[in-house]
Every structure is written in C-alpha cells, then in structure tokens.
N, C-alpha and C positions, 0 to 999 in steps of 0.2 A: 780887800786889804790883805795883804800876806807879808808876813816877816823874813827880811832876809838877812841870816845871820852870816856875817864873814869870816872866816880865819885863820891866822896869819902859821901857816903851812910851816913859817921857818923854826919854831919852838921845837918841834918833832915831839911834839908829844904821845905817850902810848894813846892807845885807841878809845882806851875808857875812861881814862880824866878826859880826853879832848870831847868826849859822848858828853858828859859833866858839865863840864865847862858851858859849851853849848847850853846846854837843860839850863843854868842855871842866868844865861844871855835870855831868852827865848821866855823867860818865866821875870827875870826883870823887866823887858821889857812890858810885859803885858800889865805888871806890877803898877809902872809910870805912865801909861796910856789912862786918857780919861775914859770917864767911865761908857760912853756912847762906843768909843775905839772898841773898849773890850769887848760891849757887848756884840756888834757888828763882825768882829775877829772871832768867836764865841757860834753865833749862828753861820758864819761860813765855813765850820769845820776846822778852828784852826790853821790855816794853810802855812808855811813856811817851808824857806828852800835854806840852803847851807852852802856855803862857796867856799873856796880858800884862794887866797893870794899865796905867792911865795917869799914875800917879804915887808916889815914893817913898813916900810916906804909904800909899796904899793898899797897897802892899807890906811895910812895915812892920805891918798892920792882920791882911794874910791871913797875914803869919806866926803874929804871936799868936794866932790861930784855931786854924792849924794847930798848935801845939803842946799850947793848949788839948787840943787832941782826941787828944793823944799822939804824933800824929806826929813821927815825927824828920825832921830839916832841915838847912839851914843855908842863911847870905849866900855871896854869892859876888859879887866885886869886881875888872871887871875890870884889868889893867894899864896903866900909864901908857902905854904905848904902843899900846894898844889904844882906849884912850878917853879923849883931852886933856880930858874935861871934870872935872879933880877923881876925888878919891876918892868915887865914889858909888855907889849899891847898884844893880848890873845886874840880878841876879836870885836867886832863892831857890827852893833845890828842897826838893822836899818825897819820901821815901819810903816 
C-alpha cells in the first residue's frame, strides 16, 4: 500500500506551507484508514509519492480515475489562513 498524494501545482504556493499542507493530507489520510490499512502502511515503511497536476480540472479529472479504479481517497482544502486564495482544492490523496 502507498499513498499518493496529489497537488494542484496552480495555487503557487511557497514551498513550506505546500511541505504543510502535504504533512497534514498524508497524516489525515492515515487518520481515516482502518485500522488493518494503518497497520500494514506502518510495517511497510510508510511509503508515499507526491505528484502535482497543473490545474484544479486536472485534479478533479485524476480523481475520477482514481475512484474508478476503486481506490479510496479524498479533497483536501487548505485553511483560510493558510492559503488567501478562496476555498480551492489543494490536493487529493489517494490510498
């Protein structure tokens, strides 16, 4: 099992909220996985990769895919204090 967290390239965000943001996908997701997922995500090391799209569309696009294919998921949106531009979709993980 490995997490792949996506994100959406277009926000331009600096490097260490988008570090953040990430951390905080990557740690919910483990959050909402049952407990068998964690443990098995847990004894393989953690694994996870980080992608970016370059736009909401296209993120919105790899979700559908991903779910298509069964995978479990979900948005993830960061906080108004973390990103003044609007409520928009930073990123989507995928486990």
């Amino acid at each position: 099992m490995k997490q792949a967290i996506v994100v959406n390239n277009a926000l331009k965000l600096p490097k260490g909220k988008l570090a953040a943001q990430v951390a905080h996908a990557a740690v919910g997701a483990f959050l909402e996985a049952d407990e068998p997922a964690q443990t098995a995500w847990l004894e393989e090391g953690m694994p996870k990769v980080v992608l970016k799209v370059e736009t909401e569309e296209d993120l919105l696009h790899l979700q559908a895919r991903a779910e298509g294919f069964g995978a479990r998921g979900g948005r993830f949106h960061p906080t108004s204090s973390t990103c003044k531009r609007g409520r928009r979709r930073l990123v989507y993980r995928i486990v």
